[in-house]
N, C-alpha and C positions, 0 to 999 in steps of 0.2 A: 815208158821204157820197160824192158824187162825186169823181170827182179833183180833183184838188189845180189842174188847166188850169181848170176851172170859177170863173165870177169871182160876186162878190158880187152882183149884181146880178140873175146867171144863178140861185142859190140861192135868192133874195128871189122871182123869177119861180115856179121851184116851190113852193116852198113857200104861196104865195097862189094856185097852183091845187088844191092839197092841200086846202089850206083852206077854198076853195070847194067842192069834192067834200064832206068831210066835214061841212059846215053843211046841205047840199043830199040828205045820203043817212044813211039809219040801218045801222048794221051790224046785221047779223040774227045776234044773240052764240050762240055754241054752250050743248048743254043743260049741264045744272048750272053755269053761268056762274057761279056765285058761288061752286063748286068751284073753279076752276081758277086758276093762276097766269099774269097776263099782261105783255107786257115791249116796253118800244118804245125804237127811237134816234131822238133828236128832230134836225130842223136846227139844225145848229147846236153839238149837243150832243157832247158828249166820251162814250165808251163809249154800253153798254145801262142802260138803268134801268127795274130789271124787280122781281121779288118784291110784287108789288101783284096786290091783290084789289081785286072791286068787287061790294059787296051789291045793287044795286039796280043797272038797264040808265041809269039817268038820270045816275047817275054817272060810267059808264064814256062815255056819249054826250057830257057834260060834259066829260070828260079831252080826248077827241080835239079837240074843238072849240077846246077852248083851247090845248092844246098840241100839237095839227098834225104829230104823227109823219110820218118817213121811212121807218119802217117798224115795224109793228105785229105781236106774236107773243103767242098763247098756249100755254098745257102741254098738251100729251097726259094727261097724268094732272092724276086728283082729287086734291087735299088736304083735309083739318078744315081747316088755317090756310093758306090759299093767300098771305095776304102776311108770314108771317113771314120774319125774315131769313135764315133759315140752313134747309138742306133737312131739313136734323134734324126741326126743329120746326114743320114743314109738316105732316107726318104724313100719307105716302102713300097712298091710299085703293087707286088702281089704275090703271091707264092704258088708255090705247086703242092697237090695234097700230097703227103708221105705218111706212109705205112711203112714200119720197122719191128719187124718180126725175129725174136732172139730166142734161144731155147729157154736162156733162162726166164721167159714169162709162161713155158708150160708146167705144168702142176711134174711132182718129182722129177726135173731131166735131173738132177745130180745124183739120181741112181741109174743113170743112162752112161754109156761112154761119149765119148764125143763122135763118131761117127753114127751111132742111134742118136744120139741130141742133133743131127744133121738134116737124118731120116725123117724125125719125127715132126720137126719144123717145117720140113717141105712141103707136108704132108697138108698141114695146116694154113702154108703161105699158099697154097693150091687153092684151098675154100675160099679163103678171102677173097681170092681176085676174080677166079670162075662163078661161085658162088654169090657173093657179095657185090664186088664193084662192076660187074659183066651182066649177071642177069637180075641183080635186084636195083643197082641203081644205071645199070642202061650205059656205063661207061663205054665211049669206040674204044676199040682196042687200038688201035691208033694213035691214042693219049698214053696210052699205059707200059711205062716200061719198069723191066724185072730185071733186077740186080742180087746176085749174091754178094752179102755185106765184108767177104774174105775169110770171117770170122768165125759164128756160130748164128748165123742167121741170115736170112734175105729182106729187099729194102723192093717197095711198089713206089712209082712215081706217077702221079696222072696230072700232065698238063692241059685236061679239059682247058679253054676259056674259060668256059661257065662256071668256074672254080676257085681261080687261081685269086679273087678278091673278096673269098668267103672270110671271116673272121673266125677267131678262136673259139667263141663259143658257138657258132655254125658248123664248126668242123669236130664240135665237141659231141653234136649232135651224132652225125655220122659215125664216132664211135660210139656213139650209144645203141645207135641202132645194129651196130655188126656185133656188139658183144648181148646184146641181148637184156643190156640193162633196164630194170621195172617191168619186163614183160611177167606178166602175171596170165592167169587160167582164163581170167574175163576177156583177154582181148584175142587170145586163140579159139577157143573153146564157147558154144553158147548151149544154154540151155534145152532142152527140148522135152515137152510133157510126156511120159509114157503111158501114165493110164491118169484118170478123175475120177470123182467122186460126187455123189448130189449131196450138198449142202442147203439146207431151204430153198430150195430149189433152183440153186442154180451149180454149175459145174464147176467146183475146183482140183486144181491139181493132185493127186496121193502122191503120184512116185515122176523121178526126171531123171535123167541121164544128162552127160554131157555128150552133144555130139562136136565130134571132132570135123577138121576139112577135109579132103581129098588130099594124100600125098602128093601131088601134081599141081595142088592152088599154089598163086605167086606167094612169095616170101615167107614172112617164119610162120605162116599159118599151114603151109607146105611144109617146112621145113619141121616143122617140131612131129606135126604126125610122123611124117616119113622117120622119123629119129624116133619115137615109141615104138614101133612097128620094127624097124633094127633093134630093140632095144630087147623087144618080147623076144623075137628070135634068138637073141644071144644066149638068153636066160635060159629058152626052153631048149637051146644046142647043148647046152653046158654039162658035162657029167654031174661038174656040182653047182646046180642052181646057186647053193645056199652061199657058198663061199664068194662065186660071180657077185653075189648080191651084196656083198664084206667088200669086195674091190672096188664097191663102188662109192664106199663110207658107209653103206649101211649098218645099221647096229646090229647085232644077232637076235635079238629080240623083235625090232624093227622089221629085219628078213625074214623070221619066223612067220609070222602075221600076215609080210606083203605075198609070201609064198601062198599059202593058205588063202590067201582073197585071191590068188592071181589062178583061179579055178578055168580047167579048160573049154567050161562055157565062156567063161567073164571073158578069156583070150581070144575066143572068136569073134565074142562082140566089139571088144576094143578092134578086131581086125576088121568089121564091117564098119567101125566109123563113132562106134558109142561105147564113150571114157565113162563108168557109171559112178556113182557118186562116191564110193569108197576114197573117205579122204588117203589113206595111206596111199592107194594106188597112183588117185590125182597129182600127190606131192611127190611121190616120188620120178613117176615118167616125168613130169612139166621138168624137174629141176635139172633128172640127169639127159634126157633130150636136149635142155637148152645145152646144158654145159660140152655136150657134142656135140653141136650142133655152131654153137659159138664159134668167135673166134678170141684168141688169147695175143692181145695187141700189148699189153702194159704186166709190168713187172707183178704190182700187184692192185689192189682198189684203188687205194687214196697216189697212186705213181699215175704223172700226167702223160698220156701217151703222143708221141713223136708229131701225131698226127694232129693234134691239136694248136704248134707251135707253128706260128707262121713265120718266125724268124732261124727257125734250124738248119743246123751242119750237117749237112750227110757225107759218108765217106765220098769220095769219088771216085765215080767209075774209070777202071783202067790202071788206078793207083795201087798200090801193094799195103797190106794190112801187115803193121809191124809185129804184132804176136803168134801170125804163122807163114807169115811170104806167099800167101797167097792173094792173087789180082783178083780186084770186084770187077767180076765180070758181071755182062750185061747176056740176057737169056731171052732167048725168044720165047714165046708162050707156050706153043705148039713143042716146047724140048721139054718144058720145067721139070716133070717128072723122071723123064729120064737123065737130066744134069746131075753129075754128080762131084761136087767141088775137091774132092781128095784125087779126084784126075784132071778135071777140067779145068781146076785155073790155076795149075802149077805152072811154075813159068822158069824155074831151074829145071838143069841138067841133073842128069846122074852119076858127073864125077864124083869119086869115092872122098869123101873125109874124116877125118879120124876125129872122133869127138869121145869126151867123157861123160855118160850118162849115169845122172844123179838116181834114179828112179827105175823099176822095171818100168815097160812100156809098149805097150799091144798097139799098132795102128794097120792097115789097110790103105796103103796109097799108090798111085799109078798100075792099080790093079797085081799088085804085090802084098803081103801081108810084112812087117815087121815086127817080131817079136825080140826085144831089145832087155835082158837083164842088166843090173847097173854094173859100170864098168866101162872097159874103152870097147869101142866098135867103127868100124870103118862103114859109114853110109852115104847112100847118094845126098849129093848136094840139097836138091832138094830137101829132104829129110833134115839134114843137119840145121839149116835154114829154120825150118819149123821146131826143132825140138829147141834149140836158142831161144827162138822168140818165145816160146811156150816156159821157159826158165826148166828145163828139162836135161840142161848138159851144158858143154862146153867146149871151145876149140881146145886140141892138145896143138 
């Protein structure tokens, strides 16, 4: 629920716009709906109250109506008994892979606003899918749907077949491989002699290089060159190399050093394909290529990501996310980029209402900008909607 600054009144307010929403729109319920397990926190209400199934779409259309959830989830996975109580006796059928992507698992969004923590997530949910589950693991796009989570992030769904019976630690893999986890220099990178030497008479190595692949080879052996290769260019755009090279945790010592070995022969040859042995050089393209090149799926290391659980809740599509009134819409692939959820899944009006804002507050919505000092102000419904949920004000 919102915060606890949220007054009764303020709740009463949402909740009969909830209410109006869901009297006014049908959810378009996912397939085998009467597979699946679904779970809502109501206003008002203490915890989740979940383990409910619904045979028929008229009852689950009936549930909401009447009881006006804050916020609406269902499973990722099938069951035989989707409402029994205990997971025991649900009886597994098989899940769908999820992918849940949130600002808060990019490195500083909370010196981002929210509308940059948007941006910036999109940007990212873009790699994974085109990237990652499109050309490295061969997904049809036909399996794979995109959802905006309402919130601060987007949700991938892929119901391959050939998926939906993988286990936790099969799907564990799969995040390993998109985050780039143990990839080390040996499995990218191989060695290659540059010049020999006679030793009793026979030929050994003096000096080696690493040579790199082709920006163009399949997967992260494509994917990492092509990322040093952006990586030099940024450096060498940059007015201040030295500082570029600070933003990217480098030490100023460390940058000092990597500046100086990154000589604009050694740049050309890294651009022909040969990484040459300079460890600082190695360590540093390998680490910050992966980390762009990655993708940032979990909160942090030791946080199990979404994707790995084959009994999980996702919001559901269609439903309203109680901390900004915005619907998880569902996005065609060919839009993602240009979706942008501060127009596109507002689903209130722009009757004016009169609320009291706790906080200044800068937002951009329906292609209007907001600039809100605390105090009272008269805003579109929408608007007031969001800044409630967000614990941002209050009905007068």
């Amino acid at each position: 629920m919102a915060g606890s600054s949220v007054k009764k009144e303020s709740v009463e307010f949402l909740k009969n716009r909830f209410s109006d929403y869901y009297k006014n729109n049908k959810i378009v319920l996912p397939d085998r709906f009467g597979r699946r397990e679904y779970a809502f926190v109501l206003f008002g209400g203490k915890g989740m109250m979940r383990h409910l199934g619904f045979d028929k779409k008229t009852q689950f259309n009936k549930f909401v109506t009447d009881k006006v959830p804050y916020h609406a989830y269902y499973s990722s996975a099938y069951y035989k008994k989707p409402d029994a109580p205990t997971m025991q006796e649900k009886e597994w059928m098989g899940a769908e892979l999820i992918f849940d992507l949130d600002s808060d698992h990019l490195p500083n969004a909370d010196k981002l606003s929210y509308p940059e923590q948007l941006d910036l997530v999109k940007k990212e949910f873009h790699k994974l899918v085109n990237d990652f589950l499109i050309n490295d693991f061969g997904f049809d796009e036909k399996y794979i749907d995109l959802y905006f989570s309402g919130g601060r992030g987007y949700h991938c769904h892929v119901r391959d077949p050939k998926i939906l019976c993988l286990d936790s630690s099969e799907r564990r893999e799969v995040v390993d491989y998109i985050t780039g986890r143990d990839l080390n220099d040996s499995v990218v990178f191989h060695e290659q002699v540059t010049s020999t030497i006679q030793v009793k008479g026979r030929s050994v190595p003096r000096s080696k290089s690493l040579k790199m692949p082709k920006p163009d080879s399949p997967g992260w052996k494509g994917r990492i060159s092509q990322g040093i290769i952006d990586l030099i260019e940024e450096i060498k755009k940059s007015d201040d190399p030295l500082e570029k090279l600070r933003e990217y945790g480098v030490t100023k010592s460390d940058a000092e050093r990597l500046l100086k070995d990154l000589s604009d022969e050694r740049i050309e040859r890294i651009r022909e394909g040969q990484l040459d042995q300079s460890k600082t050089i190695r360590k540093f393209f390998l680490n910050n290529a992966l980390r762009k090149t990655a993708v940032s799926i979990a909160a942090g290391e030791t946080d199990e990501p979404v994707t790995c659980d084959v009994k999980r809740l996702i919001r559901l599509p269609g439903s309203l996310h109680g901390k900004t009134g915005f619907k998880v819409e569902k996005i065609k692939l060919d839009k993602l980029m240009d979706f942008n959820p501060l127009n596109d899944t507002i689903v209130f009006n722009d009757k004016k209402v009169k609320i009291e804002v706790n906080r200044p507050f800068e937002i951009e919505m329906k292609n209007k900008v907001f600039k809100l000092d605390e105090g009272t102000h008269n805003v579109p419904m929408f608007l007031a909607v969001f800044l409630i949920g967000r614990g941002f004000g209050n009905i007068i």
